[in-house]
DSSP file (Angstrom, degrees, kcal/mol; ACC not computed):
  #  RESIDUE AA STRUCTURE BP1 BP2  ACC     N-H-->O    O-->H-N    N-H-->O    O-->H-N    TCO  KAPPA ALPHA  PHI   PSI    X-CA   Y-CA   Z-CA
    1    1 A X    >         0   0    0      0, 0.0     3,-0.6     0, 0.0     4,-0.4   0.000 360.0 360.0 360.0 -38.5   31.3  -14.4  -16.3
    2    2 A X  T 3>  +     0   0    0      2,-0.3     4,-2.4     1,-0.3     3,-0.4   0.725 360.0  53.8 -93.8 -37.6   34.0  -13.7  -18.8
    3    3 A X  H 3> S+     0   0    0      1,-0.2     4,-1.4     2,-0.2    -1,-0.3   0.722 104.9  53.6 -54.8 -30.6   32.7  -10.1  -19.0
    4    4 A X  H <> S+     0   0    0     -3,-0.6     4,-0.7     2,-0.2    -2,-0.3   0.567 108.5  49.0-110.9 -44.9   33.0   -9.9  -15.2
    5    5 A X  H >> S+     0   0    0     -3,-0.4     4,-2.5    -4,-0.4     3,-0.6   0.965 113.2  49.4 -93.8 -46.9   37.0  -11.1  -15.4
    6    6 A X  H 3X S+     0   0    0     -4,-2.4     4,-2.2     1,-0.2     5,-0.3   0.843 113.4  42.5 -51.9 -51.9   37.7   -8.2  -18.4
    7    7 A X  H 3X S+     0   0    0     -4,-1.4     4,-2.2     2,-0.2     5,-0.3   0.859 117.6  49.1 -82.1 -36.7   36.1   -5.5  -16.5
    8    8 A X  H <X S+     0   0    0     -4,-0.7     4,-2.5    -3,-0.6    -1,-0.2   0.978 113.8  48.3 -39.6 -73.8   38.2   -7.2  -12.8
    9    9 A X  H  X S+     0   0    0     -4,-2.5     4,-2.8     2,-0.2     5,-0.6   0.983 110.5  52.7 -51.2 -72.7   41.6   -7.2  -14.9
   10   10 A X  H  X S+     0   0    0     -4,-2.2     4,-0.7     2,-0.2     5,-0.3   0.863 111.9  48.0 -33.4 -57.0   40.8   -3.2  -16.1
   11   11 A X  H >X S+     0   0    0     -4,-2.2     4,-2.3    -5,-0.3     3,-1.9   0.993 111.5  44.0 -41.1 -88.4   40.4   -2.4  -12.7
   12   12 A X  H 3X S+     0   0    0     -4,-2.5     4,-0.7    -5,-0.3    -2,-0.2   0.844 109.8  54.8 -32.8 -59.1   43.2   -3.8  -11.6
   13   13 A X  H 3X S+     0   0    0     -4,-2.8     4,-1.0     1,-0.2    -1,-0.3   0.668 118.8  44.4 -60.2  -8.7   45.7   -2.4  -14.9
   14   14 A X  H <X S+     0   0    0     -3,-1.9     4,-2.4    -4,-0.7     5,-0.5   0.823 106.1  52.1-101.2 -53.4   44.3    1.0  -13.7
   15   15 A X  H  X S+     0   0    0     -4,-2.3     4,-0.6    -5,-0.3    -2,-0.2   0.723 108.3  49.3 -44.4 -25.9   44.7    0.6  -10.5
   16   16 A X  H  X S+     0   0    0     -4,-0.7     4,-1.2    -5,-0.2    -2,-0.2   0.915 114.0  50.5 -92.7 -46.4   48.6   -0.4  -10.8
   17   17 A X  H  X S+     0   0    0     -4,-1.0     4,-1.5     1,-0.2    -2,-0.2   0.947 115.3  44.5 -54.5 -62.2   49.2    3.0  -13.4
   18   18 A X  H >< S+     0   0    0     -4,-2.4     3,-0.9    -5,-0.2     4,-0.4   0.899 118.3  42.2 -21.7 -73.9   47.4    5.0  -10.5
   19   19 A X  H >< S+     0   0    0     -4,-0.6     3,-2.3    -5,-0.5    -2,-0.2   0.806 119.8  46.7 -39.2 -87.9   49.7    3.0   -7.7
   20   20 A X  H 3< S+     0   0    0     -4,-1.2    -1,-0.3     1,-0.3    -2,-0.2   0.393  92.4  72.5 -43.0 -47.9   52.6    3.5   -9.8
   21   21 A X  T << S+     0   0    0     -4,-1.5    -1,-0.3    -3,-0.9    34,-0.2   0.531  86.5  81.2 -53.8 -29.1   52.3    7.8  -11.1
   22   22 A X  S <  S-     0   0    0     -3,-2.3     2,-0.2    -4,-0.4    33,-0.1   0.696 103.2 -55.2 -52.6-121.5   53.5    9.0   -7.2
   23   23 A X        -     0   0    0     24,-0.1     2,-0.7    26,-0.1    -1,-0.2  -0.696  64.0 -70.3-127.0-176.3   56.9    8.8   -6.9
   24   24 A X        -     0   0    0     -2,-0.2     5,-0.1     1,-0.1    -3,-0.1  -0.557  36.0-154.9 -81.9 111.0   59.7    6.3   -7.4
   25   25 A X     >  -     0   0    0     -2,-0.7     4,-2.9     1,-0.1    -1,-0.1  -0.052  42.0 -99.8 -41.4 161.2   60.1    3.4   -4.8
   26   26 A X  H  > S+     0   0    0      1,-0.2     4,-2.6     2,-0.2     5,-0.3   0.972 133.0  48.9 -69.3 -40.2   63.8    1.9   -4.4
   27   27 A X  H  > S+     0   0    0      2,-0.2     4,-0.7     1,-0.2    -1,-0.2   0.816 113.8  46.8 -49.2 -35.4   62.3   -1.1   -6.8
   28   28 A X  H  4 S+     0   0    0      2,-0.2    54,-0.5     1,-0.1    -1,-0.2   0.871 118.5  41.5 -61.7 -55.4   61.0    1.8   -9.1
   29   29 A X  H >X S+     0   0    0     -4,-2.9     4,-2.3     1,-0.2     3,-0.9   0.769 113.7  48.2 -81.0 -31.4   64.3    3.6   -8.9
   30   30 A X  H 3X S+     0   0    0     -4,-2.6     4,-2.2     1,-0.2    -1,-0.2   0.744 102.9  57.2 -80.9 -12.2   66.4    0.8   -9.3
   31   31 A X  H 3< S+     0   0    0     -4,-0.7     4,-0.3    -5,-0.3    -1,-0.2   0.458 115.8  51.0 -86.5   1.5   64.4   -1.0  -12.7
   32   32 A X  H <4 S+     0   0    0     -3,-0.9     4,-0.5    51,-0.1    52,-0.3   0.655 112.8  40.4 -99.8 -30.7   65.5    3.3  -14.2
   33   33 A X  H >X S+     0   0    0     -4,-2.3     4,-6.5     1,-0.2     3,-1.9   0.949 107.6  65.0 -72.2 -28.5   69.0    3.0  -13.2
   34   34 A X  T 3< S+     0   0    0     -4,-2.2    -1,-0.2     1,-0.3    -3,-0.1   0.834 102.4  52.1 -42.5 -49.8   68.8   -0.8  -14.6
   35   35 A X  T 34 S+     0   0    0     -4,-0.3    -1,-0.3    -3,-0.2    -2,-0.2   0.484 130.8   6.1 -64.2 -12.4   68.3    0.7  -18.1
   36   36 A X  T <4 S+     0   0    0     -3,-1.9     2,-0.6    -4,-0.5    -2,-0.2   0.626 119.0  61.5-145.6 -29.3   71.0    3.0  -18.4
   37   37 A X     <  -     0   0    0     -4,-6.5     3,-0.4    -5,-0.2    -1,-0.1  -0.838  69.0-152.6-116.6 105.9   73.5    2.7  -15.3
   38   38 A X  S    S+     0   0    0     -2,-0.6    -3,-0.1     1,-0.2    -4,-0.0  -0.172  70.2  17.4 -69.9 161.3   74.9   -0.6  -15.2
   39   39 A X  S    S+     0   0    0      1,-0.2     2,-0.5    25,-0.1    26,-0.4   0.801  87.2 136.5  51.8  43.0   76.2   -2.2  -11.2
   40   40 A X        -     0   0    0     -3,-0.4     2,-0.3    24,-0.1    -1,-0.2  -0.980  32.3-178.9-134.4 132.2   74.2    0.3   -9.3
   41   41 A X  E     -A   63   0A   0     22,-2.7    22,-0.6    -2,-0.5   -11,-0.0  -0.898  26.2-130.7-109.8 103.0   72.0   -0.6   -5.9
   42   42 A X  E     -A   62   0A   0     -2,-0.3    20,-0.2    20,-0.2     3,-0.1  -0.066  23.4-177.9 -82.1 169.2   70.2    2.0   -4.3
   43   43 A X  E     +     0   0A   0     18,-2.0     2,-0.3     1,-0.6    19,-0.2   0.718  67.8   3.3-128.7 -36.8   70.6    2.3   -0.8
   44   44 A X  E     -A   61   0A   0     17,-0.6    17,-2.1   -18,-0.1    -1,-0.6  -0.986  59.5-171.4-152.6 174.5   68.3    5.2    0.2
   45   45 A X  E     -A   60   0A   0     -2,-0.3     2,-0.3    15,-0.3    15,-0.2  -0.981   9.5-174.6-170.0 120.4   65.8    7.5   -1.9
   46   46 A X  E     -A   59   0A   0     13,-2.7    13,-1.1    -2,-0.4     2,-0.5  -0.997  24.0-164.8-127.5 133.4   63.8   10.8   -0.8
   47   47 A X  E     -A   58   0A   0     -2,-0.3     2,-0.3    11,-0.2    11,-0.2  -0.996  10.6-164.2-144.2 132.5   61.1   12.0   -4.0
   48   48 A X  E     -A   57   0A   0      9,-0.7     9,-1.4    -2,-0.5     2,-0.3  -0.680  17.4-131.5 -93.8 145.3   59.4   15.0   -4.5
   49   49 A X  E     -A   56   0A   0     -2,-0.3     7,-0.3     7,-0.2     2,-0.2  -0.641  17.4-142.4 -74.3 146.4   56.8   15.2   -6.6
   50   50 A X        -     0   0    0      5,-1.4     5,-0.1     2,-0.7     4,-0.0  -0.517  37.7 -94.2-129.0-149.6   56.2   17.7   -9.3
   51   51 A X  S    S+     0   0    0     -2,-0.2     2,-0.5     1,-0.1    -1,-0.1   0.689 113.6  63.2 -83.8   3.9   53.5   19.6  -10.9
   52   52 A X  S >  S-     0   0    0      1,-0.1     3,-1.8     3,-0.0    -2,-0.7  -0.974  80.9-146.5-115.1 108.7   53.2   16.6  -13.8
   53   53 A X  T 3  S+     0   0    0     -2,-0.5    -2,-0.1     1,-0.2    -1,-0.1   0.612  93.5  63.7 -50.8 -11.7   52.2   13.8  -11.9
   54   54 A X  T 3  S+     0   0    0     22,-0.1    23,-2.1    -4,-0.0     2,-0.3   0.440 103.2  63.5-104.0  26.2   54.1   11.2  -14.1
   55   55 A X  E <   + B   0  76A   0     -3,-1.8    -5,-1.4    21,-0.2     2,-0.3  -0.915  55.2 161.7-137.1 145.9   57.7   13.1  -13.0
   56   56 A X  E     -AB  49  75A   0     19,-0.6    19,-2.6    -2,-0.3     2,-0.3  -0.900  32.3-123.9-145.8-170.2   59.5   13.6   -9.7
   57   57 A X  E     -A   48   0A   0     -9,-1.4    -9,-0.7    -2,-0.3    17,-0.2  -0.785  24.9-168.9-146.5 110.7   62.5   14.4   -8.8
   58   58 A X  E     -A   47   0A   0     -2,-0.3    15,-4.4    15,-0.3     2,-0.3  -0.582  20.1-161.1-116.0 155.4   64.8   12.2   -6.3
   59   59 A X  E     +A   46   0A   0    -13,-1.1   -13,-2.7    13,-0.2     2,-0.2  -0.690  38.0 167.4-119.0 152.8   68.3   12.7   -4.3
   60   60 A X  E     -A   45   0A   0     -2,-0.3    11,-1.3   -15,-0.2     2,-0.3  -0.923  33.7-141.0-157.2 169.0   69.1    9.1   -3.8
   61   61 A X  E     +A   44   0A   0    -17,-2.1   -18,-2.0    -2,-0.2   -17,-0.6  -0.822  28.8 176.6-117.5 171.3   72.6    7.3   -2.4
   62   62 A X  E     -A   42   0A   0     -2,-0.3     7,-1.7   -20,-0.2     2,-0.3  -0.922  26.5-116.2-163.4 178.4   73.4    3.9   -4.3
   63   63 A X  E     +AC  41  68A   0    -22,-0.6   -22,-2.7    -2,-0.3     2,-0.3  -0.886  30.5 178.5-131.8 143.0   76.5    1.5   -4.1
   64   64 A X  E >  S- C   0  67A   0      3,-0.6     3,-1.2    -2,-0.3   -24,-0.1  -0.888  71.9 -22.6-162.7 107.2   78.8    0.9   -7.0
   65   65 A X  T 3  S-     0   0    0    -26,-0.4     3,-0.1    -2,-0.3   -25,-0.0   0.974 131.8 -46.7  49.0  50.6   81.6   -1.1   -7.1
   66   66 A X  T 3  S+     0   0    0      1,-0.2     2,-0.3     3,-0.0    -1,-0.2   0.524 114.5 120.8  57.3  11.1   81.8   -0.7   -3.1
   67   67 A X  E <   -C   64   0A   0     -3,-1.2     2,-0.7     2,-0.0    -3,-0.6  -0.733  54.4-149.8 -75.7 133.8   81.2    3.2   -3.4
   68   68 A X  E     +C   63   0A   0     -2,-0.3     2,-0.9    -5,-0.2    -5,-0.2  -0.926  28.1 174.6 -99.2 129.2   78.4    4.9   -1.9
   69   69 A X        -     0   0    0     -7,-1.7    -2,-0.0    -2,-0.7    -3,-0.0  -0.740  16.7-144.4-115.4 104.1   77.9    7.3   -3.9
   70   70 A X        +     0   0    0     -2,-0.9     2,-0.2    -9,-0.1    -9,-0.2   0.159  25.7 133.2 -65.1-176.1   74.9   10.2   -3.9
   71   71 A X        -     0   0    0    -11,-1.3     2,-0.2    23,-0.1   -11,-0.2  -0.847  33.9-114.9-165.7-153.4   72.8   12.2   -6.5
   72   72 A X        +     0   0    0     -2,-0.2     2,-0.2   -13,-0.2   -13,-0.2  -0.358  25.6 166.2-179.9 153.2   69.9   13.6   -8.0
   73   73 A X        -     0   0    0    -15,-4.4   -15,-0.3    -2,-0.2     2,-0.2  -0.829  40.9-102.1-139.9 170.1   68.0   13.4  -11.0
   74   74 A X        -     0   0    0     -2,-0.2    11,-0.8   -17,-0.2     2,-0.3  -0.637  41.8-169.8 -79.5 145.0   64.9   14.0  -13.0
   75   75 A X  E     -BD  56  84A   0    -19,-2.6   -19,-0.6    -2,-0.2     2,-0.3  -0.865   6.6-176.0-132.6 164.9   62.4   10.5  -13.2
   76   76 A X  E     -BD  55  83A   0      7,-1.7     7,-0.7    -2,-0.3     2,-0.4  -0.971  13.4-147.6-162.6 144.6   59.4   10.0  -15.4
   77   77 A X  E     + D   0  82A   0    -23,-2.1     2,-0.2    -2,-0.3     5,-0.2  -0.924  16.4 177.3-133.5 174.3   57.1    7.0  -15.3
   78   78 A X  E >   - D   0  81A   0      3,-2.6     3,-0.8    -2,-0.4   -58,-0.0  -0.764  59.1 -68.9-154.5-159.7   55.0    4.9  -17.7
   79   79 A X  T 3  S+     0   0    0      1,-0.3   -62,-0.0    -2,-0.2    -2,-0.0   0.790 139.8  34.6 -70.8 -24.6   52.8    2.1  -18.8
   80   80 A X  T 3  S-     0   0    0      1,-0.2    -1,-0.3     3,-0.0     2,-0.3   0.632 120.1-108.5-100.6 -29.1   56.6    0.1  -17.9
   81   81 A X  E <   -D   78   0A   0     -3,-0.8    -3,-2.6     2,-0.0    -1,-0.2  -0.995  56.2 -10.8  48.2-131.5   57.8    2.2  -15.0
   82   82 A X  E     +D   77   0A   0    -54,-0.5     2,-0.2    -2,-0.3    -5,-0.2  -0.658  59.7 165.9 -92.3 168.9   60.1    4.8  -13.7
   83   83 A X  E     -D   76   0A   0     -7,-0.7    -7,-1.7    -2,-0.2   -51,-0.1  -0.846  48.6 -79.0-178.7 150.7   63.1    5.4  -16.3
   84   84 A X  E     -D   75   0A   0    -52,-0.3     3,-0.3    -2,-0.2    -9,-0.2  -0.256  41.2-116.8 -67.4 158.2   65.6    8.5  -16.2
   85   85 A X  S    S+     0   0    0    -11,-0.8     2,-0.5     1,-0.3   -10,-0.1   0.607 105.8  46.0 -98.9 -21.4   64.1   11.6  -17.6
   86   86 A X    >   -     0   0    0    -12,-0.2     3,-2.5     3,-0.1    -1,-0.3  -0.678  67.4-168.2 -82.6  70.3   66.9   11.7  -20.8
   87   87 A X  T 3  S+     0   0    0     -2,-0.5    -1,-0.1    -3,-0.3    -3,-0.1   0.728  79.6  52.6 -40.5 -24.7   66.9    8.6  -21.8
   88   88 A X  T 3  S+     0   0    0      1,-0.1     2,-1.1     2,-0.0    -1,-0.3   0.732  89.2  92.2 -69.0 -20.9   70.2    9.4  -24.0
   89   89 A X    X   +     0   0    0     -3,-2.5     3,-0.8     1,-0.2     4,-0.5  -0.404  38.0 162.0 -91.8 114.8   71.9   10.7  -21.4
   90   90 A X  T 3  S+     0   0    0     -2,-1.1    -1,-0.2     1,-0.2     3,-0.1   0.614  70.9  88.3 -91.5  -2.1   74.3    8.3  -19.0
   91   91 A X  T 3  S+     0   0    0      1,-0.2    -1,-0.2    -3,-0.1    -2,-0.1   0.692  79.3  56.3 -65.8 -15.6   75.9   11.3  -17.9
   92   92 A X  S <  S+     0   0    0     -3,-0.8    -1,-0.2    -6,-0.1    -2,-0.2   0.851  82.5 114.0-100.1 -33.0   73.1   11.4  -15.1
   93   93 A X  S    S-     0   0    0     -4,-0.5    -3,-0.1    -3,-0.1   -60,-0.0   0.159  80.6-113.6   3.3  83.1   74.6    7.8  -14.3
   94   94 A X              0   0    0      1,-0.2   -23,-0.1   -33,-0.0    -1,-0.1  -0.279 360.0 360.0 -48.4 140.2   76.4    8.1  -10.5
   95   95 A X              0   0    0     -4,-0.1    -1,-0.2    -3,-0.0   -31,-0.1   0.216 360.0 360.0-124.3 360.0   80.1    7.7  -11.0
């Protein structure tokens, strides 16, 4: 039985990395802006894909401080989620 829940769970952790590897949902997109662009909500989100399935690349609007403001960026996901594709960079940050 216990053999039977590890192999259940594996399935399942694979199955969410699968789910996950398209492109960014607004939940997706907002847990990359969370990490780097502080007071940002997105409000609408179009993603392409590219030829590395763990990347796209999305034009999004988001609200800030009662702005809407638009964009686009590079995205990358992992074992954690989506997260902006420089992680040093805040420049990519909507002002």
């Amino acid at each position: 039985m216990t053999n039977a829940r590890i192999i259940i769970g594996l399935v399942a952790v694979s199955a969410c990395s699968i789910a996950q590897a398209d492109v960014p949902t607004k939940v997706g997109l907002q847990h990359a802006f969370a990490e780097k662009c502080k007071g940002i909500k997105v409000q609408t989100l179009h993603c392409l894909d590219s030829d590395d399935p763990t990347e796209a690349e999305c034009r999004y609007s988001v609200r800030k401080a009662g702005k809407v403001l638009k964009g686009k960026s590079m995205f990358f996901v992992d074992a954690t989620g989506w997260h902006m594709m420089d992680d040093a960079d805040t420049a990519q940050c909507p002002r």
